[in-house]
C-alpha positions in Angstrom: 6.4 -8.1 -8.4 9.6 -9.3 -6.6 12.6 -7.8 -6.3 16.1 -9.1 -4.6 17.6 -5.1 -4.8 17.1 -4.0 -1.2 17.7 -1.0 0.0 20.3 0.1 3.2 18.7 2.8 5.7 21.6 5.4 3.9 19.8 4.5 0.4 16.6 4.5 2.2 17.0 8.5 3.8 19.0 9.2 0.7 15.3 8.3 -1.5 13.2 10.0 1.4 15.6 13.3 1.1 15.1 12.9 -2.8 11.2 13.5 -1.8 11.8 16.2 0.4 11.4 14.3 3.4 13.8 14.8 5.6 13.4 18.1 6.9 11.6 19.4 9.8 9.9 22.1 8.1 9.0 19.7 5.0 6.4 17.4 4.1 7.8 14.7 6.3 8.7 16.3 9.9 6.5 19.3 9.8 4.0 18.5 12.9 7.0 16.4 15.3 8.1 19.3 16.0 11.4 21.0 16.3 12.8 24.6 14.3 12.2 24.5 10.7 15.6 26.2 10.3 17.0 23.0 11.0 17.1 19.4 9.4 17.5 16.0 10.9 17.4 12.4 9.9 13.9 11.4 10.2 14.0 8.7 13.5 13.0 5.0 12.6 9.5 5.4 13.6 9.3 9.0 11.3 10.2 6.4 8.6 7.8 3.6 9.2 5.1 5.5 9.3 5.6 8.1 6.1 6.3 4.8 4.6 3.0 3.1 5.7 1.2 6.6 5.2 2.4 6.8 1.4 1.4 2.7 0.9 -2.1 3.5 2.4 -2.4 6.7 -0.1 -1.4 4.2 -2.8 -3.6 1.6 -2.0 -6.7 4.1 -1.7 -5.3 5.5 -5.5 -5.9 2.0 -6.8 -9.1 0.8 -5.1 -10.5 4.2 -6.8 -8.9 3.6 -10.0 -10.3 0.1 -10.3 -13.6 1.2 -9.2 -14.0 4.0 -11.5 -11.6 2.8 -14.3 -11.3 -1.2 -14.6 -14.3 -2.6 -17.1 -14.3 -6.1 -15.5 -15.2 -4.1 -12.5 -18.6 -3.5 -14.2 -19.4 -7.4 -15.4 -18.2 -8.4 -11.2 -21.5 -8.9 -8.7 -22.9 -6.5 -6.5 -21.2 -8.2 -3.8 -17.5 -8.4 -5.4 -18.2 -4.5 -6.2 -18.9 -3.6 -2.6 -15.8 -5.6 -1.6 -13.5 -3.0 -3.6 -16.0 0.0 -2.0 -15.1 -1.1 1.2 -11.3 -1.4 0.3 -11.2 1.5 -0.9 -13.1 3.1 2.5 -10.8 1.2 4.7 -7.6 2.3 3.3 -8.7 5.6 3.4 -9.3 5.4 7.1 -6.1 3.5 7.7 -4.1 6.9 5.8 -6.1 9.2 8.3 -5.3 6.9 11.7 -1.2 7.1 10.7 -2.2 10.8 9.4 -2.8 11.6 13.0 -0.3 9.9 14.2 2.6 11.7 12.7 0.5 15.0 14.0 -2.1 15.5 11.0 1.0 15.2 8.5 0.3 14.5 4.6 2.2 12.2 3.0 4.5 13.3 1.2 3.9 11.5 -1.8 1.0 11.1 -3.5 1.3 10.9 -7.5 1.6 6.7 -8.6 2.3 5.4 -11.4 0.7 1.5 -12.2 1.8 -1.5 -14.5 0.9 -1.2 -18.0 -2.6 -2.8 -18.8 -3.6 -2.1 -14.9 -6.5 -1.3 -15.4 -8.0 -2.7 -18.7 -6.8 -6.1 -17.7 -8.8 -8.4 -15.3 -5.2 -10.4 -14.3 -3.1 -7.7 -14.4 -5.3 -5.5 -11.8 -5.9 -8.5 -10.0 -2.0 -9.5 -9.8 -1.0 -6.0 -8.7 -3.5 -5.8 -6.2 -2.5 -8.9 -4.3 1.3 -7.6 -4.8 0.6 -4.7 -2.9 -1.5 -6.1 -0.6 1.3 -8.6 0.6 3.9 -6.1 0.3 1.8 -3.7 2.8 0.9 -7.0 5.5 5.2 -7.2 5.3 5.8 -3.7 6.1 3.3 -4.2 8.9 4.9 -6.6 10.2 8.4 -4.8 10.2 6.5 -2.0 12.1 5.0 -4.4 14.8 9.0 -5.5 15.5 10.2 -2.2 15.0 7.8 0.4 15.9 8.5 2.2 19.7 5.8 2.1 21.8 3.0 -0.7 22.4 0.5 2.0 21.2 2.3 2.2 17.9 3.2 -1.7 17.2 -0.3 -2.3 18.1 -1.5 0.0 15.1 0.8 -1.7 12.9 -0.8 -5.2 14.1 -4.5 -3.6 13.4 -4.3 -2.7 9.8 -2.1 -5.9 9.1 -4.9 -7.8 9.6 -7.1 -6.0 7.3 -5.0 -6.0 4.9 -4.8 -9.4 5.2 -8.5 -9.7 4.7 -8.2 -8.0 1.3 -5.5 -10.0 0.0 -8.5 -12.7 0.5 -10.9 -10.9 -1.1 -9.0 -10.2 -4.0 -8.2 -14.2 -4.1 -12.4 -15.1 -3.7 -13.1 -12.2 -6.8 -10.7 -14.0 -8.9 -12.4 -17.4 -9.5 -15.7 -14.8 -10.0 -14.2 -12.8 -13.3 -16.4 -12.9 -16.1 -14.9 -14.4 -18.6 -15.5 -11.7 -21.4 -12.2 -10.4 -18.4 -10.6 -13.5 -18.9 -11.5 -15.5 -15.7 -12.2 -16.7 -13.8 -8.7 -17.4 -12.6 -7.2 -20.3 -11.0 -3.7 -18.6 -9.8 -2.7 -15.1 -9.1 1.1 -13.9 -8.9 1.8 -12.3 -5.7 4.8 -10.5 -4.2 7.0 -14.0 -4.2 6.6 -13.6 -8.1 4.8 -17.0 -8.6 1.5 -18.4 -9.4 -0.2 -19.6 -6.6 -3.7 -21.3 -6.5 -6.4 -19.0 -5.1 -8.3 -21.8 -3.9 -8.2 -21.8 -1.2 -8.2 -18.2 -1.0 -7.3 -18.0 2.7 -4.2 -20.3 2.5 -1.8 -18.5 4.7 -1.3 -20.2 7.9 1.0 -17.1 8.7 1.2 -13.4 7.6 4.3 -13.5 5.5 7.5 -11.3 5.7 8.3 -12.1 2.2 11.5 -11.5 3.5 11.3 -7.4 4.4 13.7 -7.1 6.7 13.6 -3.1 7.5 10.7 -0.9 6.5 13.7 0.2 3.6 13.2 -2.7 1.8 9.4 -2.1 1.9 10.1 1.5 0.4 12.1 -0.8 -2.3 9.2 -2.9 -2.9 6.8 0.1 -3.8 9.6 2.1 -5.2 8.2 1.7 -8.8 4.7 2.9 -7.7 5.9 6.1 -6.0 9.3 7.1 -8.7 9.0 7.6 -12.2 12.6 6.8 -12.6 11.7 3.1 -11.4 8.4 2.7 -13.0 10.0 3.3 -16.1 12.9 0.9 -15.2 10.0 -2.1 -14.2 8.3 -1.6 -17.4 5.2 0.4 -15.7 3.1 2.6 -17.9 4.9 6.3 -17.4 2.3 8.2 -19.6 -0.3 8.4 -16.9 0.2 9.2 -13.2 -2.9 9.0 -10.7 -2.9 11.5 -8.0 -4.4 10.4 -4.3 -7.6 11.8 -3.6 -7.9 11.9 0.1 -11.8 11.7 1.7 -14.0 11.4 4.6 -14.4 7.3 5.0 -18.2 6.5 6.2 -17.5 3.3 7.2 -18.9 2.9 10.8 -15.5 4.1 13.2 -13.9 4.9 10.4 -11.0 6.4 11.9 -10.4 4.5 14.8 -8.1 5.7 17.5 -4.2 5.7 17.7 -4.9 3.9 21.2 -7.2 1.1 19.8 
């Protein structure tokens, strides 16, 4: 999914207020301290990393969903299965690393709302997946320019590479789909909208920004996976929502350290 509607920072803390997200006492501000009489404009690291805290809830949402929902799932090898487990471990891990980092704060968000045939289409998951996955290495990459302190862009740096790795993943499972799922497939459609070959699956000479030039149009990007509103407007299927389920990764160092 591509989209050229971008968002200004107004637009951006006008959707975050929308969520209740822009005051101290709320979901968004409520360990950075401060009165919780009062509200403020979240600063541009509070934004960056709700924003990458809400994409990593979203991205564990749908790693369980395909896992426990998707039939091709089933007809993929062990190996291709333990790919998604790990996925789904990993982002997990990278919510509760930017969970302490913004003082052992929730997200805010946490219902999402999916394209229709999601998961009872092999393409469709597989589509969506590497969307995301591209959209979240772009946001990453906003928050490594954009992001305060060393500690902080360095973070950022650390699960955009991961994510990287599952964009990859994704791209190897493809040419593995059983064909009762309709694969295996040659191309997948990505966040620049287009088919591109998956072999070979590790193509990108670069982390892409896809053209993100502020961690608002990220929030654009994902807009229609966090707000009914725009899931119904991009044709997603409203009739079902899928709430995050947070959980104790058991990956080894699962959580990692804000300091590396």
């Amino acid at each position: 999914m591509h989209t050229h509607e971008t968002l200004s920072r107004r637009e951006l803390l006008k959707l975050f207020g929308a969520f209740g997200m822009v005051t101290i006492g709320g979901a968004l501000l409520s360990g950075c301290g401060g009165s919780s009489s009062n509200t403020r404009q979240p600063t541009p690291d509070e934004e960056i990393l709700t924003a990458a805290q809400i994409a990593e809830a979203l991205a564990t949402t749908m790693y369980t969903a395909i896992i426990e929902q998707s039939s091709f799932f089933q007809r993929l090898s062990a190996s291709d299965q333990n790919y998604f487990r790990a996925a789904r471990q990993v982002e997990m891990a990278h919510y509760q690393l930017l969970m302490s980092a913004r003082n052992n704060t929730p997200a805010p968000i946490t219902t999402f709302y999916f394209p229709q045939g999601m998961f009872t289409d092999a393409k469709t998951t597989l589509d969506t997946l590497v969307t995301l996955e591209e959209a979240f290495v772009a946001a990453y990459l906003v928050g490594v320019r954009d992001l305060s302190t060393t500690a902080l862009k360095v973070t950022a740096a650390r699960i955009l590479a991961v994510e990287s790795d599952h964009r990859t993943v994704a791209r190897v499972v493809a040419t593995e789909v059983d064909p009762a799922d309709g694969g295996p497939f040659t191309t997948l459609r990505g966040l620049s909208g287009q088919e591109e070959p998956v072999d070979p699956p590790n193509d990108n000479a670069f982390a892409r920004t896809f053209q993100l030039s502020s961690i608002a149009d990220a929030v654009n990007a994902l807009r229609p996976f966090i707000n009914r509103d725009a899931a119904q407007q991009a044709g997603f299927d409203v009739s079902r929502s899928f709430q995050f389920q947070p959980f104790t990764p058991t990956l080894p160092n699962p959580r990692g350290d804000i300091n590396g």
